[in-house]
N, C-alpha and C positions, 0 to 999 in steps of 0.2 A: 749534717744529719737532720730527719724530718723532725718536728718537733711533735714528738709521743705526748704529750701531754694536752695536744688542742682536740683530742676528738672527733677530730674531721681528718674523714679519708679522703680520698680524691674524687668517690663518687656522690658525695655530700657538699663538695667545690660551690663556690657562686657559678659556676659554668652548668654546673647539671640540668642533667633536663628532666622537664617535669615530669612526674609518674605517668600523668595522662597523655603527656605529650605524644608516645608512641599509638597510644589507643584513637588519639586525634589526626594522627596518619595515616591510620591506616582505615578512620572512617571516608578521610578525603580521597584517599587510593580508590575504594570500595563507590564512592559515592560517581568517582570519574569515571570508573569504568563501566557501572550502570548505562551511565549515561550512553559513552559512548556504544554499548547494548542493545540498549533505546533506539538511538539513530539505526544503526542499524538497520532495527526490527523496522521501524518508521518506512525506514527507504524500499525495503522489500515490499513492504505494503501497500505503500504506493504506487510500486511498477505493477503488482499484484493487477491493484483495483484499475490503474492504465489500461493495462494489457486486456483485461475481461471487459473491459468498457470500447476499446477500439477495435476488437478482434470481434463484437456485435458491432461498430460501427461501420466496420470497415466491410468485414466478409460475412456480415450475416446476409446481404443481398446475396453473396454468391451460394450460401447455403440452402435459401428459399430456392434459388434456381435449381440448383440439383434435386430438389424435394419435387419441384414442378415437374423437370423431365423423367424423375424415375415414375412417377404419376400417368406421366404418356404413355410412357414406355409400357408402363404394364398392363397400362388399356391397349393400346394397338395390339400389343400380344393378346390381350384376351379378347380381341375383335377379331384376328386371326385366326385364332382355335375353339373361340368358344366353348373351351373346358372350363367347369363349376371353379376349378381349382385358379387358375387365371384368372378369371374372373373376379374370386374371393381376394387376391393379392392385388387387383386394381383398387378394389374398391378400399382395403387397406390404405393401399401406398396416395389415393385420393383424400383419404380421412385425413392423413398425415397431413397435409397442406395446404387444408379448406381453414380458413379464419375464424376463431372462437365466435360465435356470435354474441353481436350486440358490442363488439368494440367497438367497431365506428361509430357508433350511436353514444357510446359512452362517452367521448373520447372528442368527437365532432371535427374540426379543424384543428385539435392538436396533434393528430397524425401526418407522419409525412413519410416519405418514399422508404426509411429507413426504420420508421416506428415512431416513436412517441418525440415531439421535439424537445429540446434543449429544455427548457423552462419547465416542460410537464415532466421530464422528469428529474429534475433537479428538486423538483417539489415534492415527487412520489418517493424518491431514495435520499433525497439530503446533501446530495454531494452539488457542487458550487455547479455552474449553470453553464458556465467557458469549460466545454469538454477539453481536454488533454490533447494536447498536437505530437506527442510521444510517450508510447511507451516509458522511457527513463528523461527525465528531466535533463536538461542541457548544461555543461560541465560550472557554469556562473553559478547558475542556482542551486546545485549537490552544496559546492562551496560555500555558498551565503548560508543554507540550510545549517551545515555541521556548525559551523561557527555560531549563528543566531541560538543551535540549542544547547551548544556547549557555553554560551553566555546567559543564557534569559530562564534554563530548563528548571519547571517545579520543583523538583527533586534536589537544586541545590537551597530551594529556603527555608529554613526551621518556622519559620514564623506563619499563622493562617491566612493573615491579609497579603503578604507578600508571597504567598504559597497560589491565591488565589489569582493576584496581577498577573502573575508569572503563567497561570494556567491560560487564562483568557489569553495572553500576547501568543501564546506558542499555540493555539486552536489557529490565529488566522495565521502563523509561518508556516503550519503544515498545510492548510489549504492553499495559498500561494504556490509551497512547493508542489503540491498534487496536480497545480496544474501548468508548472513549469514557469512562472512567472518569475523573474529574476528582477525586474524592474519595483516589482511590488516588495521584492525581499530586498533588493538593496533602502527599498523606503522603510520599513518593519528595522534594519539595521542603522538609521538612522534615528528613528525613534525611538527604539534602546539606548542608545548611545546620550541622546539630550531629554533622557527619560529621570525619573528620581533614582539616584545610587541606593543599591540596597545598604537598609539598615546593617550597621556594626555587627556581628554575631558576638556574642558572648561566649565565655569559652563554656563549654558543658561540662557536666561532673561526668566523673565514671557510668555510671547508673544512668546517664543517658544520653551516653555514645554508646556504649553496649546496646540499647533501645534500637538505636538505629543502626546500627551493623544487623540488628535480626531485622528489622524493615527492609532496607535494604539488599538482606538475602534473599525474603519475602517476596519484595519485587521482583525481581531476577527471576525467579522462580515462575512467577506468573510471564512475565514475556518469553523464557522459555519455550511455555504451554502454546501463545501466542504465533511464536515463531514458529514451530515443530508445527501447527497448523497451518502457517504460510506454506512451507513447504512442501506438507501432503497435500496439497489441494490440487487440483487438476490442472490448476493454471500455472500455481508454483511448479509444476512438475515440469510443465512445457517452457518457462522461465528459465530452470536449470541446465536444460535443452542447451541454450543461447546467454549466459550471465554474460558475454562481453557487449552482445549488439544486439537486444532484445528484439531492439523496432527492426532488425532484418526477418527476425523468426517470422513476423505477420506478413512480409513480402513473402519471402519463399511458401506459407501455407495458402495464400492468396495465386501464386504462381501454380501449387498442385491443384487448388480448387478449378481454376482456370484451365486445364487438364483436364480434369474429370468431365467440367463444363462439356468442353469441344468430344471427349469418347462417346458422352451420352447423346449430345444430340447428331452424332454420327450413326448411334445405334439407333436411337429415335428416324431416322431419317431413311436406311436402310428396314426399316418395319412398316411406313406408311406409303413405299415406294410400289 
C-alpha cells in the first residue's frame, strides 16, 4: 500500500517537472519556428531583389530596343500620312525613349552599355557590388544559409551584447547568400564554429518567458506584413509564376522579348520600304 501519510503524490516525485519547464518549451518550440519563418521570408527576398536586379540586367536592353522601334514605327507612320494624330503618337512614343537629361553628365564614365556600373551602384542602393549570377542561389549555399541562421540567428540570444555579435555576423551571411557565395558561407560557418560559445542562459522566471512568447508573436507578426509584401509585389507575383526554376522564367520572358524584337522590326521595315 502507498504510504498515506508522506504527502507526496506522484506529481510532487523528485521526477516532476518544473512549473515553468512546460512554458520553457514551448518558448523554445515558438522561438524555432520563428526562426525558421525568418529564413524563409529571407530566401523569398533575396530571389525577390535577384530577379528585379537581373531582369534590368539582363533584358532591360531588350526593353530599350522595343521602346526605340515602336518610336520608328510611329514616325514612319506619321511620315506616311501626315495626320496630326500620328504624328502626336510619334512624338509620344519618342518622348518615351529620349534620355533624362543631364545623366551622362551626371554620371560621366560610370555609365555603361546597361546603365550605371557595378560600384555606382552598389553605392546609390547599398546592395554588395558582385551582382548575383542567379536568380535563386545554388543548392550549397540555401544549405550553408539555413544552417548558419538556424545556428548564429539574433532572435535565439536574451543577452544585448550577444544579441548584437549575432546581428553583425548574420548581416554579412545574408549578403553572401544574396549573392550566392557558398565559398564565403562555408568560411562565415567556420568562423562560427571556432568563434566564442554563447554564454550559459539562465533559466527565466515565468514573467519573462511569457515577455517573450508575446515578442516573439510580435515578430512573426511583422514578417507576416513583410512577407504578404513580397508576394504582392510585381516581381513576387512573376516568381510565383515559376517557384521551381526561377532563372528559367528570365530565359523564357527574354525569348518573348526577342519575338516582339523580330515583329517589330518586320513592321518597321515593311513602313520604310
Amino acid at each position: 500500500m502507498p504510504n498515506e501519510g508522506s504527502g507526496q503524490g506522484p506529481e510532487q516525485g523528485a521526477g516532476a517537472e518544473r512549473p515553468e519547464a512546460r512554458l520553457e518549451k514551448a518558448v523554445r518550440v515558438a522561438e524555432q519556428a520563428l526562426i525558421e519563418f525568418e529564413i524563409a521570408v529571407e530566401t523569398f527576398r533575396v530571389e525577390v531583389e535577384n530577379f528585379s536586379r537581373l531582369h534590368h540586367q539582363k533584358l532591360g536592353p531588350m526593353y530599350t530596343r522595343l521602346d526605340e522601334l515602336d518610336a520608328q514605327i510611329a514616325e514612319a507612320r506619321a511620315a506616311r500620312t501626315g495626320d496630326p494624330e500620328d504624328v502626336r503618337r510619334a512624338q509620344e512614343a519618342r518622348a518615351a525613349v529620349m534620355p533624362m537629361p543631364g545623366v551622362d553628365e551626371l554620371f560621366h564614365d560610370w555609365m555603361d552599355s546597361d546603365g550605371l556600373s557595378a560600384e555606382a551602384a552598389a553605392m546609390l542602393t547599398e546592395q554588395p557590388v558582385q551582382p548575383p549570377k542567379r536568380v535563386r542561389p545554388g543548392e550549397e549555399a540555401r544549405k550553408l544559409y539555413r544552417e548558419l541562421a538556424r545556428k548564429a540567428h539574433p532572435d535565439l540570444a536574451r543577452e544585448d551584447d550577444e544579441r548584437k555579435r549575432r546581428e553583425e555576423f548574420i548581416t554579412r551571411v545574408n549578403a553572401a547568400y544574396a549573392r550566392g557565395d557558398a565559398a564565403m558561407l562555408r568560411e562565415l560557418s567556420e568562423e562560427w564554429a571556432a568563434g566564442p560559445a554563447p554564454a550559459e542562459e539562465r533559466l527565466s522566471e515565468s514573467e519573462e518567458l511569457y515577455a517573450r512568447l508575446e515578442w516573439l508573436s510580435q515578430r512573426k507578426e511583422l514578417l507576416s506584413v513583410v512577407a504578404r509584401e513580397l508576394e504582392e509585389s510585381a516581381i513576387g507575383a512573376m516568381l510565383r509564376m515559376a517557384p521551381d526554376d526561377p532563372d528559367r522564367l528570365l530565359e523564357e520572358i527574354a525569348e518573348q522579348l526577342l519575338a516582339q524584337v523580330s515583329e517589330r522590326e518586320a513592321e518597321l521595315a515593311g513602313l520604310v520600304q
